[in-house]
N, C-alpha and C positions, 0 to 999 in steps of 0.2 A: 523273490529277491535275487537280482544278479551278483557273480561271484565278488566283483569288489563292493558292491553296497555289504554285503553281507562282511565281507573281510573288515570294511572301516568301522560297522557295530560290534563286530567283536572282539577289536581289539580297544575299542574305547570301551566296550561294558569291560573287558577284563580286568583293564588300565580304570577305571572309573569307579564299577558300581558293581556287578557279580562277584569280585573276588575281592573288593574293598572294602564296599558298603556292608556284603554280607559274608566278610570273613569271621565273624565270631559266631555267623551259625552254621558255618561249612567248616572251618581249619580250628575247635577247639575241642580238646578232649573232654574226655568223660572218667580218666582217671587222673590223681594226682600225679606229676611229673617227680616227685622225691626221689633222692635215690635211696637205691636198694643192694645191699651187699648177696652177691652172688651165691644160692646154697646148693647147687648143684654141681658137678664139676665139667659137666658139660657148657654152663653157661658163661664160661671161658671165653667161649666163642663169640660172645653179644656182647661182651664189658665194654669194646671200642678200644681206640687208641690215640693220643694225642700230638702226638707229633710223626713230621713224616721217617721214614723209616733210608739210613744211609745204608751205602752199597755194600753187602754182604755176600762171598763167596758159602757155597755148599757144599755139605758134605755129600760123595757120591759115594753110590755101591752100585754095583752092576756094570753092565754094557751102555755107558752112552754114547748114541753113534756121534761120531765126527762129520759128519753130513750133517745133522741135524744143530744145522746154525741159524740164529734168530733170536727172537724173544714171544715168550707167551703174556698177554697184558691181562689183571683180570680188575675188574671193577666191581665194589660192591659199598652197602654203609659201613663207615668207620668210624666217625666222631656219636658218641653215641650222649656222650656226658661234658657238662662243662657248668663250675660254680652249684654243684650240688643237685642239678636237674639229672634227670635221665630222662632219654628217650624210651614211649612207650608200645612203640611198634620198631618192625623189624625193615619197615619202606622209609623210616625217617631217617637214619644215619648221613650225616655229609660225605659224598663220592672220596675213594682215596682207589688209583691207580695202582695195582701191586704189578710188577715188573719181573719176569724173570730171565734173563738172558744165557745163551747156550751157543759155547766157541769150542770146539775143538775136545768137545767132549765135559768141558768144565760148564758149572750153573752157578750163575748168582742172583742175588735179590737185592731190588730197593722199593721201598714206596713212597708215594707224595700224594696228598692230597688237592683234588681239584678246588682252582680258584674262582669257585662261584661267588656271585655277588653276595649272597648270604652268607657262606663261610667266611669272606674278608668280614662281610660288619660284623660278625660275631666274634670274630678273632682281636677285631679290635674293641670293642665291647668288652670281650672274656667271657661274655654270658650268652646264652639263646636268645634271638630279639624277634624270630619269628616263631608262629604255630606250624607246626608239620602235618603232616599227610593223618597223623595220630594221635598229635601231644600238645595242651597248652602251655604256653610258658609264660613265666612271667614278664610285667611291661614291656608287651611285643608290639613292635613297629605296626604301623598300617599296610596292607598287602598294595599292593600299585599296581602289580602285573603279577600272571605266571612265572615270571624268571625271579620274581623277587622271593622263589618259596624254592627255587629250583636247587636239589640236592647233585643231579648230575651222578647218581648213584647205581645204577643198572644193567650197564653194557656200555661196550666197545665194539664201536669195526672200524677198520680201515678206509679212508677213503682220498684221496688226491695228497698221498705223501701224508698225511698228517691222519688221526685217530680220533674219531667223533666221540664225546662222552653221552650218553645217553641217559634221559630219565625217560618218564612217559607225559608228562605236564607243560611241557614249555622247550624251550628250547636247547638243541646240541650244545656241546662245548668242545673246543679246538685244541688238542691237546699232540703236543710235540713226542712224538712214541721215542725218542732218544733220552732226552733229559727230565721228561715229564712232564714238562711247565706246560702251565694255561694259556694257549695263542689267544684267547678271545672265543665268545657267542659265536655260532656259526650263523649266516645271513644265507635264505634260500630265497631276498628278495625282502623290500621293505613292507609291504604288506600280509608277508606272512610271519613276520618276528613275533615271535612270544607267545603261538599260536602251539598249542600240544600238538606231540610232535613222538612216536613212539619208538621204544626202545628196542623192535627188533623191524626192521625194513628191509625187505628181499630186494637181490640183485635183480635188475634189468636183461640182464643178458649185450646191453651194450654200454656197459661201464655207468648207468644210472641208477637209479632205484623206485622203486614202490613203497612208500609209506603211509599214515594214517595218524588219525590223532579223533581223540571223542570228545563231545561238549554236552555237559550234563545243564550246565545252569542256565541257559536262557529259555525254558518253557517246552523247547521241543529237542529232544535226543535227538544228536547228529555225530557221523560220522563224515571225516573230513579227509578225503581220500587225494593222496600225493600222486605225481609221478615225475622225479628228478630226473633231471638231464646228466650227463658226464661232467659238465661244466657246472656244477650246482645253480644251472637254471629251471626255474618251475617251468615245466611242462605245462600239467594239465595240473588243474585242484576241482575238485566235484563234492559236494558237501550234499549227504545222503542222510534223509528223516527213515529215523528208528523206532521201531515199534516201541520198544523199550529201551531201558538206557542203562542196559548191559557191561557190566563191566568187561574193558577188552585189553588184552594185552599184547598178541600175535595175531598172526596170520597165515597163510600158506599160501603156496600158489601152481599153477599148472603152465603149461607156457602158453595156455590161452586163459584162466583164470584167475581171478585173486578168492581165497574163501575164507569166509569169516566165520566164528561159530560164537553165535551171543547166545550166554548164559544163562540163567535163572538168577543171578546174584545180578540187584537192580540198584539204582542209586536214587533214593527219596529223599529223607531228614533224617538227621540225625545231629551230635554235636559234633563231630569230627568229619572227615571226610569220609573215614573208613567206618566210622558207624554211620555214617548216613548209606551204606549199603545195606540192601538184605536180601537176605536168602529169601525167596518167592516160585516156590517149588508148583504152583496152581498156572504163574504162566506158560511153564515150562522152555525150552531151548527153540532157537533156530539158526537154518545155514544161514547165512546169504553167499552166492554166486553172483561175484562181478564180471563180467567181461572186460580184458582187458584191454582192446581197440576203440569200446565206448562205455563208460562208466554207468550212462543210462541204463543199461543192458542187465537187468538185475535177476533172480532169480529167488526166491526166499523158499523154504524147506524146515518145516515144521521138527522138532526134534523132544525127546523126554528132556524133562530139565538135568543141569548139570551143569557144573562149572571146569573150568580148563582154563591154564595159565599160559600154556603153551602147543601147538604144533608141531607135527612131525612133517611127512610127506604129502605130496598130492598129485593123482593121477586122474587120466580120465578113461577107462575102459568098456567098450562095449556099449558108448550110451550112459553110462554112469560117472559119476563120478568117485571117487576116492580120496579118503583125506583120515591120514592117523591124526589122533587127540589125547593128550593125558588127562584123562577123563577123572574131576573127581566124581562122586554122588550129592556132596554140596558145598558150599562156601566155607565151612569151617576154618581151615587150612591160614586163608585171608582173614579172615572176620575177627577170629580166636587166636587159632593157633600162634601166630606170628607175635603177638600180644603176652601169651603165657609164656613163650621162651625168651623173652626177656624181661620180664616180672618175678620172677623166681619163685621156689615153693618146687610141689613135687610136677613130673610133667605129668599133661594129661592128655589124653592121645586125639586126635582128630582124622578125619576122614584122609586116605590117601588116593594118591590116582593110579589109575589103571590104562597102559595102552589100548587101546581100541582104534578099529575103523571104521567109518561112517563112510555106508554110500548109498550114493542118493543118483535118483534119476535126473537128467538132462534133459531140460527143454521144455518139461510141464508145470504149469503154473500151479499144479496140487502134486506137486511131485511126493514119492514117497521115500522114506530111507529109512535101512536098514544099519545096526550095530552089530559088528562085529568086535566079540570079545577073546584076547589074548592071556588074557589071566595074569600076565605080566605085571607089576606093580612097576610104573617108571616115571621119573622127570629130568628136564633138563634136555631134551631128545636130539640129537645130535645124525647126522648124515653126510655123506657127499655129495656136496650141492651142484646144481647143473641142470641143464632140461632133458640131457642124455637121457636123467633116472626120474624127471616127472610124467614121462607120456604126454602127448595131443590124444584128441581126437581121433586120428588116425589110428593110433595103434593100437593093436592086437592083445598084446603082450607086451606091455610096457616094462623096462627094466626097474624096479622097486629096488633101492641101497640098502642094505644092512644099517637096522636104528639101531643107535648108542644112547646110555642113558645112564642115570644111578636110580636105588633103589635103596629102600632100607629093611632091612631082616626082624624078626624078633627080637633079637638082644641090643637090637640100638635105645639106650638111655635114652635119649632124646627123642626117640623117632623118628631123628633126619635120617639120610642114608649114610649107608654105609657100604655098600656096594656097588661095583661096577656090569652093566648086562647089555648084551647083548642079543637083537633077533631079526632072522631075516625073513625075507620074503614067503617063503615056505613055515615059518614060525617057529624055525627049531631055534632055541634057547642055552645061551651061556650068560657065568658069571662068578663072577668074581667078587667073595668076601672079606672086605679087610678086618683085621685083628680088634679085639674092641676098645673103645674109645679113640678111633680115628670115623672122622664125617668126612665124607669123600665130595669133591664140587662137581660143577657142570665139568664134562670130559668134554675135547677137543680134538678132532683127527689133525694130526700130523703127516710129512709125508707122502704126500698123495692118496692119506685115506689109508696106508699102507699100517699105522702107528695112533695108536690112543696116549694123548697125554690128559694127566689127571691130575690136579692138586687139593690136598689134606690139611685135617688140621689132626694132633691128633692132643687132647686134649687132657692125656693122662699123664704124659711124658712132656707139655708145655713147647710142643714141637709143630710147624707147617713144613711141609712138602712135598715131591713132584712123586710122579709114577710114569713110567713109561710102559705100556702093553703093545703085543702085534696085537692090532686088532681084528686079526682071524681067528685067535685064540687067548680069549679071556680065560678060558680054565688052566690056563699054564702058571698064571701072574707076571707081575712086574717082570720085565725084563733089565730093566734100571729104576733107580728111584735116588731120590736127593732131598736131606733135610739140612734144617736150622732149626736153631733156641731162638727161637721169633712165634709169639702167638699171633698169627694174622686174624682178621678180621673175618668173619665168614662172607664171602659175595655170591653177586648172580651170575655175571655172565661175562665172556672175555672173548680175547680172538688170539690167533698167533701168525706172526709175522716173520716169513722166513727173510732169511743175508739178504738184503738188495731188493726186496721188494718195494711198494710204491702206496 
């Protein structure tokens, strides 16, 4: 099937009959949506919030540089309850923007929630009218499309002046990084609207992108592999049959590579979306290696089962290749965990990930690969991006960035993290623990890499805010920090935007 036969089936099955016909046996849950009053004091975090948040000045202590002007945006679920329902996973919340901006040494905050087609009907409804990723609710509309479920809840970047909102399902949302408002759906082209579309897509190296999106329900597992232009024109789109239909969320890439690592958590039946996954530890994992001059150009690489939300680095040395992974041992994390910390009751632990590096050989069609293990517990991994620090081919001695990340210790109530760590190339180890009952988020280099900013909730004191670290040295701590009496939402993933950038 050529690329637009296949594009015009797929978006009339998703428009039509895969996501319409059989949304009540992909998008409904398997527990009651009732609500549940929160017994744990951690679960602060998941209650949600219903209106958007007006502009609040911070309280500072410490050093915040005067240089460091801009705003850090972060995106995550927010609307979690509305008319008595609750959300019953932690992927359903409707997207709300949290805002932080930084003049002259002062920090303030606002939030707003994205104006997806979903949140306006519910808004005007007052009630849920769709099923989520996890929850059914009551007399819910008919699905029509991907975008009609689209939470926009995920991630942020930057691109052409404005800030993409990101789910992993459907489509971008166009969001104004000054004021916050909803410009509109982002369009990469009328044939690829409403097609999933994923929340973390690597720069080009010439103002484009690489992205990806997966398609479970038409019979055969595919991945649907982007390459954006500077002008948000579709490049190339190549849609790649999978062995399996691996749950995927990232990626990596080399400046000659894109690398995937699909999972053991596979997506069959089930009532919900998310229980229609399972942990399938008998097929176990594999790479794939794309080439990125010809999509054709594939490479597969057998791997122990395991699951991974996100990606770190990727190299290629010596004939091999390299690629960090926060490696769980298995799905729990998704499956469960996400589920229990908003159900309330006591917590119950689940599997955590672990950095590691995976290298595999180049070039053979039985290639083999080895795990390298860091002992590190980390998520959220964080670097200075550029192809300076991924290696080609060519090189010898590829320069590897110092990975950032959070982690969580023993005494976290929750088991999210609560720390900040640090490790490089050579594997030596810092980190930094916050005080307890604060959950530390994804950290973000600042500064040319120069500076860690980090935002908290901390849930004992009914308080959100920032952390500033050099990030040479986490064992020092904060160098600045900034709070508010604002219990924010917990998210995933954000960018930051210095004075005057684009």
């Amino acid at each position: 099937m050529d690329r637009r036969r296949f594009l015009t089936a797929a978006v009339a099955c998703a428009s039509a009959s895969a996501l319409a016909s059989n949304a009540d046996q992909l998008l409904v849950a398997s527990r009651s949506p009732a609500m549940t009053e929160p017994t744990a004091p951690w679960q602060k975090a998941f209650v949600g919030v219903r209106a958007d948040f007006a502009p609040l000045p911070l309280q500072t202590e410490g050093r915040w540089p005067a240089e460091l002007n801009g705003m850090l945006l972060r995106n995550g679920p927010a609307r979690m309850e509305r008319a008595g329902e609750r959300y019953q996973h932690w992927f359903d919340g409707d997207g709300m923007v949290q805002q932080f901006t930084f003049a002259n040494g002062k920090v303030q905050h606002q939030g707003k929630f994205i104006q997806t087609k979903k949140y306006l009907v519910e808004e005007m409804a007052g009630a849920f009218r769709y099923h989520t990723a996890g929850t059914l609710v009551k007399n819910p509309l008919p699905v029509r499309n991907n975008d009609d479920l689209n939470t926009a809840n995920t991630a942020l970047i930057p691109w052409q002046g404005e800030v993409l909102a990101l789910w992993e399902g459907g489509s971008a949302h166009r969001i104004d990084p000054q004021n916050l408002n909803t410009l509109g759906v982002k369009d990469f082209g009328e044939q690829y609207k409403q097609l999933p579309f994923s929340a973390h897509p690597l720069p080009d190296g010439q103002g484009g992108m690489w992205n990806f999106g997966t398609w479970y329900v038409s019979g055969q597992p595919l991945l649907l592999l982007y390459h954006i232009g500077a002008k948000s024109e579709m490049q190339r789109m190549q849609q790649i049959k999978l062995p399996q239909a691996s749950y995927l969320h990232a990626f990596s890439q080399t400046a000659d590579k894109l690398v995937f690592l699909l999972g053991a958590c596979v997506y069959e039946q089930g009532q919900t979306f998310i229980d229609a996954f399972k942990w399938r530890p008998e097929l176990g994992s594999q790479l794939l290696i794309i080439d990125k001059t010809d999509f054709t150009q594939q490479q597969w690489v057998e791997l122990p089962a395991g699951f991974v939300f996100h990606c770190g680095q990727a190299w290629q040395q010596g004939g091999e290749l390299h690629v960090q992974a926060c490696l769980y041992p298995d799905s729990g994390v998704m499956l469960e965990g996400m589920s229990q910390l908003l159900q309330g009751g006591a917590r119950k632990q689940t599997s955590v990930a672990e950095l590691v590096t995976i290298r595999a050989t180049l070039g053979k069609k039985s290639a083999s690969a080895n795990l390298d293990r860091s002992g590190l517990m980390m998520e959220f991994p964080q670097f200075v991006a550029g192809f300076q620090s991924t290696g080609s081919a060519a090189s010898s001695k590829p320069e590897v960035a110092p990975l950032f990340g959070v982690s969580g210790s023993d005494r976290s109530e929750a088991g999210l993290s609560d720390s900040l760590v640090r490790i490089d190339a050579e594997g030596r180890q810092q980190q930094y623990q916050f005080t307890a009952g604060i959950v530390a988020e994804e950290p973000l280099l600042v500064s040319g890499g120069k500076q860690i900013l980090l935002s908290w909730l901390d849930y004992r004191h009914n308080q959100s805010g920032l952390s500033l670290f050099n990030s040479h040295d986490l064992n020092a701590g904060p160098v600045a920090q900034a709070s508010m009496d604002r219990i924010l939402p917990l998210g995933f993933h954000g960018c930051f935007l210095p004075l005057g950038s684009e």
